[in-house]
C-alpha positions, 0 to 999 in steps of 0.5 A: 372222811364221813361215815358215807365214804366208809360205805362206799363199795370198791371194785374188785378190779381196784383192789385186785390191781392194789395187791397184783403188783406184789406177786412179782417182786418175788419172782421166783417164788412165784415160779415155785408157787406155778411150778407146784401147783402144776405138780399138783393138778398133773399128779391128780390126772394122771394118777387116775389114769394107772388105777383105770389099767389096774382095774382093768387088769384084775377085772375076771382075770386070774393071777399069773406071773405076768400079770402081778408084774405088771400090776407091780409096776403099776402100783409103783408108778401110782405111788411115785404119782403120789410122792410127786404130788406130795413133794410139789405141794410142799414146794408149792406150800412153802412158796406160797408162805413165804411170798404171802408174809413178805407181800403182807408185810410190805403191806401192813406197813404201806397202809400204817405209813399211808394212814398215818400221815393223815391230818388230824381232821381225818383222825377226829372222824375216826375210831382207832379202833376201827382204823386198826382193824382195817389195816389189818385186815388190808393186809390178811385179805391178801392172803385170803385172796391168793389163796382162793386164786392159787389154791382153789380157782386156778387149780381147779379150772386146770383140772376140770378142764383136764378131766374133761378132755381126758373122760371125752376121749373114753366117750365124748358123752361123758366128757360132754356131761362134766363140762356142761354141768361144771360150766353151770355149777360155776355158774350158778355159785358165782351168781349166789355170790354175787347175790351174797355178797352186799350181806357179806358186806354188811356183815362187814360194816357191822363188824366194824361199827361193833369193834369200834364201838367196843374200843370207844367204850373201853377206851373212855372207862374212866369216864363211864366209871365216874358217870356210874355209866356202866349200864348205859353203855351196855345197853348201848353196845348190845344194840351195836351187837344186835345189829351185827347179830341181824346182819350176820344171820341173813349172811350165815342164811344164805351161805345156807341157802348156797349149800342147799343148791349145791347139795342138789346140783352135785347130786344131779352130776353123780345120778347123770354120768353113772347113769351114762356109764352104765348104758356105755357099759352095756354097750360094751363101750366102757370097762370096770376100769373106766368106772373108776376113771369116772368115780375118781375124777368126779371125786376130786372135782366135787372137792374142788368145785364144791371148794369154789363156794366156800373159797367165792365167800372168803374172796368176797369177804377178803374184797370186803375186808380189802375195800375198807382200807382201799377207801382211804389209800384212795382219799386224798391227804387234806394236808400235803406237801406242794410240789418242790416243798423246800426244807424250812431254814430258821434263822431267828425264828419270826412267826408272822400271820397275815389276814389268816381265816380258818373255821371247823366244817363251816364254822368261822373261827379265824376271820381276817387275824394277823399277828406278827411275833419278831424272833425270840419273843415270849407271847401268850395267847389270852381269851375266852373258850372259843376265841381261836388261840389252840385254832393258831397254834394247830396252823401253826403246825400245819395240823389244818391248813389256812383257808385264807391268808398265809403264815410265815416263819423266818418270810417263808411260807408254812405251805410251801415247805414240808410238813416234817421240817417245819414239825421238827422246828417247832416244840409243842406241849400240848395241854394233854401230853401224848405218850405212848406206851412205851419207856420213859426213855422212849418217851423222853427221847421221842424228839431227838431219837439218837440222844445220848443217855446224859442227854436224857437224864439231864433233859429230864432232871431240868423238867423235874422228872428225873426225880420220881423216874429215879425212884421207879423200880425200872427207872428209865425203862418203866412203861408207861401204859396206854397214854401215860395211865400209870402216871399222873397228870403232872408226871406225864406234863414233867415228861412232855416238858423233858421232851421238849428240852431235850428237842430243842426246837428255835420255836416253842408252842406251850398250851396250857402247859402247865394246867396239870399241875399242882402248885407243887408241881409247877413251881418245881418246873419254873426254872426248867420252862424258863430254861426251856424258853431261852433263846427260843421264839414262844408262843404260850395259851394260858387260861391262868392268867398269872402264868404269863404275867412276865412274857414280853407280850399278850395278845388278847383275842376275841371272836377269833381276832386280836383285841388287845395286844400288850404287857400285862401292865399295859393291858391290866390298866385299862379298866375297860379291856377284856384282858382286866376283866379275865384278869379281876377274877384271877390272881397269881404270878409266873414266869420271869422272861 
C-alpha cells in the first residue's frame, strides 16, 4: 500500500457499519446497556419535577404538620429518584464494559488476523511500528465511539427533548426557547466539527509519521550507533516532531475557538429563559417552583450539550483513528488463495518453473526462467547481486506471485493450492534468521508446535545449538530478545537451522544458510545440514562457492535467466563460463551430497 492510500479519507458510514455488527452479538448486554440508559435519562426528568413541588410547597408557607408530611414525602420520593439512577447507571456501566471489551477484542484480533496474512510487498512498504499502532487504535476507536454514541448523543437527545416538552407544558414560550436554541447549539457544534475535523486528521496522520519514525529509528540503533549517527537522526526526528507540533497547534486552536463560541451561545440561553421566566413570574403564570424547574433543566442540559462538543472531537478522532486501520481491511490481499485452492500433496517432491517472469514495481528481474529440479535433487543457485536467485525462492513460497509463467511441485500449480499447505511443504532458512522474542523452545518448535521435548532437543543437538542452550542459565526457556539480539549471529543460524530439522518439511530452501557463520561454527553444522538435506528436494543460494561444491547440480543465473547449469566439475572446466570466473577468486569445499 502507497503513503497515498494511507491518506485517503473513509466515510464515516463505513466505519460505523465496520463496528455495528458488533452490538449485537451480545444482546443482552445491549438491552442492559438501553434499559440503563433510559433509567438514567427518566430519573434526570423526573426528579426536577418533585424538587419544582417542594419549592412551591415552602415558598411564603408556614410549617405545619401536614405540610412537613408532605414535604417528607416528597424528599422521599426524590431520594428514591436518586437511588434508581444511580443502580441504572451501574447496570448501564457494567454493560457497557463488558460489551466494549468483548467487541474490542474480537476486534483486535480480526485486524492482527487481517494484516498479517498481508504479502510480504505489503510489509516492506510499511513501518511496524506505524501498523501497530493502527491496530490498536481500530480497536480503542470503538470504545471511543459508543461511548460518545451511548453516553453522550443518545442520552442527551432523549433528555432535551424531554425537558422540552416537559417546560412547554408550564408555558410553551419556554419550552419553545430550549428547543430552538438546542436545535441551533447542536447545530452549529457539529459545523465547527465538521469544519475541525481535516485538522483533526492531520493531527492524526502526524502522529503516526512521528511513531513510525520513532520505531524506524530505535529499531536500527545498532546502525545509527556504528555510523556515529545520533545527531542526524535527532535532528531528523525533531522535524518529524515539529511537524506534529504544527498540526497539533491548529488543532488545539480550534478546539479553542469551539470553546469560545459555545461559551457564548450558553451564556445566550441562560440570559433568554431567565429573562422569560421573570415576565411569566410577573404575570403571575409561573411559581418559584418552576424557577427551579427551569435552573435544574438547563443545568443538566448545559452538561449534556456542552458534553456534545467534547464528545464530536473524540468521535471524530475515533472516525480518525478507525479509518487508518479501515484503508487496509478495505485493500485487497496482493497474494490470495483461488477459489476451491486445494491442499497441496507432495509425493517426491519435483520443483518445476516454467517461462516464469517477475520484477519489483517494474523492474525486470525474471524474464522467461525455467528450471526443473527432479525429486530429492541437491541444487544451488550461483550468480552475481541481482541475478534473481532470493527472487525464485520467494516464488517459490508464494511471497510474491508470478507475473508470467507457472511453478509446479509434484505438476501442481503453486497458485491453485493454498498458501498455508504449500508454506508447511516447504523449510526455508533464511540468510537472516526471524526469531522472536520468545524461548528458544518456542523458537525451535515455531514449525511443528506440538513436538515433544526429545523432539526438540534432539533437533537442536543435530543443529549444534544444543550445546550453548545448555550452558544458559535458562536453558530452553531463555528468550531470546527482539529478533535474537541477545544471540549471535551463528547461534540465531544454529537455531533456525534446528527449526528446520525438527519441521521436517519434503522441500528445503536454504539461503545463504550458512553465511553467518564462523569457520567454526559452520563446520560444527555440516553433519546436521547433511542430515537435514537427506531425502529432501534442496534448493541452496550460496555466494560462497565452496559451500555447494558437492550438490548434485548448480545452476548458474545471469540477468535473471540460467546460463549455466552443472556439476562443479563441469562447470569449473569451462574457462570461459561466469561460474569459473566467480570461482577463480573463491576457494574452499562443503557439503558431500
Amino acid at each position: 500500500m502507497s503513503d497515498d492510500t494511507k491518506r485517503e479519507i473513509v466515510p464515516a458510514g463505513r466505519i460505523l457499519r465496520a463496528y455495528a455488527p458488533e452490538l449485537g452479538k451480545h444482546p443482552g448486554l445491549f438491552v442492559m446497556v438501553m434499559v440503563g440508559m433510559a433509567g438514567i435519562v427518566a430519573t434526570d426528568l423526573i426528579a426536577p419535577l418533585y424538587l419544582k413541588q417542594f419549592f412551591n410547597a415552602i415558598a411564603g408557607t408556614d410549617p405545619t404538620t401536614n405540610l412537613v408530611a408532605e414535604l417528607s414525602m416528597i424528599i422521599t420520593i426524590v431520594i428514591a429518584l436518586y437511588v434508581a439512577n444511580w443502580v441504572a447507571f451501574r447496570a448501564y456501566s457494567i454493560g457497557l464494559i463488558n460489551l466494549e471489551l468483548k467487541a474490542m477484542s474480537r476486534l483486535y484480533n480480526h485486524a492482527f488476523d487481517y494484516l498479517i496474512r498481508h504479502s510480504q510487498h505489503f510489509f516492506t512498504s510499511q513501518f511496524t511500528g506505524t501498523l501497530t499502532r493502527r491496530v490498536a487504535k481500530f480497536s480503542d476507536a470503538f470504545e471511543t465511539l459508543v461511548d460518545t454514541v451511548f453516553m453522550q448523543f443518545v442520552p442527551t437527545a432523549i433528555f432535551v427533548v424531554g425537558a422540552v416538552i416537559v417546560l412547554a407544558t408550564q408555558h410553551p414560550w419556554l419550552g419553545g426557547i430550549l428547543a430552538v436554541w438546542s436545535v441551533i447549539f447542536i447545530i452549529v457544534q457539529i459545523w465547527l466539527a465538521n469544519l475541525r475535523q481535516p485538522l483533526r486528521e492531520a493531527q492524526s496522520r502526524a502522529e503516526s509519521e512521528r511513531t513510525g519514525a520513532t520505531a524506524d529509528a530505535l529499531s536500527n540503533q545498532s546502525a545509527i550507533t556504528q555510523f556515529a549517527a545520533e545527531e542526524a537522526e535527532s535532528r531528523k526526528l525533531a522535524d518529524v516532531v515539529a511537524r506534529w507540533r504544527q498540526a497539533a497547534m491548529r488543532s488545539w486552536g480550534a478546539d479553542e475557538f469551539i470553546w469560545a463560541v459555545l461559551g457564548l451561545l450558553m451564556i445566550g440561553i441562560q440570559a433568554a429563559l431567565l429573562y422569560a421566566a421573570v415576565e411569566l413570574w410577573s404575570r403571575g403564570l409561573l411559581t418559584v417552583g418552576d424557577f427551579v424547574l427551569i435552573q435544574a433543566y438547563l443545568i443538566t442540559t448545559f452538561e449534556r450539550l456542552i458534553g456534545i462538543n467534547r464528545d464530536l472531537r473524540r468521535f471524530y478522532a475515533g472516525l480518525a483513528n478507525a479509518s487508518e486501520m479501515i484503508t487496509i481491511l478495505d485493500t485487497d490481499y496482493d497474494i490470495k488463495d483461488a477459489a476451491g485452492a486445494r491442499e497441496l500433496v507432495v509425493d517426491e517432491g519435483s520443483i518445476t518453473f516454467e517461462d516464469v517472469s517477475f520484477g519489483y514495481q517494474d523492474r525486470p528481474t525474471l524474464a522467461g526462467f525455467s528450471l526443473s529440479i527432479p525429486s530429492h535433487q541437491k541444487v544451488a543457485l550461483v550468480g552475481p547481486s541481482g541475478a534473481g536467485k532470493s527472487t525464485i525462492t520467494k516464488l517459490l513460497l508464494r511471497l510474491y506471485d508470478v507475473t508470467g509463467g507457472t511453478i509446479r511441485i509434484d505438476g501442481q500449480d503453486i497458485r491453485e493450492v493454498t498458501q498455508e499447505s504449500l508454506r508447511k511443504a516447504i523449510s526455508f532458512v533464511p540468510q537472516e534468521p526471524a526469531l522472536f522474542h520468545r524461548s528458544l523452545r518456542e523458537n525451535i518448535s515455531y514449525g511443528r508446535p506440538d513436538a515433544s521435548e526429545a523432539e526438540i532437543i534432539e533437533a537442536a543437538k543435530k543443529a549444534h545449538c544444543h550445546e550453548f542452550i545448555a550452558g544458559l542459565p535458562l536453558g530452553y526457556e531463555t528468550y531470546v530478545g527482539e529478533r535474537g539480539v541477545k544471540l549471535s549471529g551463528g547461534e540465531r543460524q544454529r537455531v533456525a537451522i534446528a527449526r528446520a530439522i525438527l519441521k521436517d518439511a519434503p522441500i528445503l530452501v536454504l539461503d545463504e544458510a550458512t553465511s553467518s557463520l564462523d569457520s567454526e561454527s559452520e563446520s560444527l553444522i555440516q553433519d546436521a545440514l547433511r542430515t537435514l538435506m537427506a531425502g529432501k528436494t534442496v534448493v541452496v543460494i550460496a555466494h560462497r562457492l565452496s559451500t555447494i561444491m558437492s550438490m548434485d547440480r548448480i545452476v548458474v543465473l545471469e540477468g535473471g535467466r540460467v546460463v549455466a547449469d552443472g556439476t562443479h566439475d563441469e562447470l569449473v572446466a569451462d574457462a570461459g563460463g561466469l561460474y569459473h570466473k566467480l570461482w577463480s577468486i573463491q576457494a574452499g569445499g562443503f557439503i558431500a551430497g
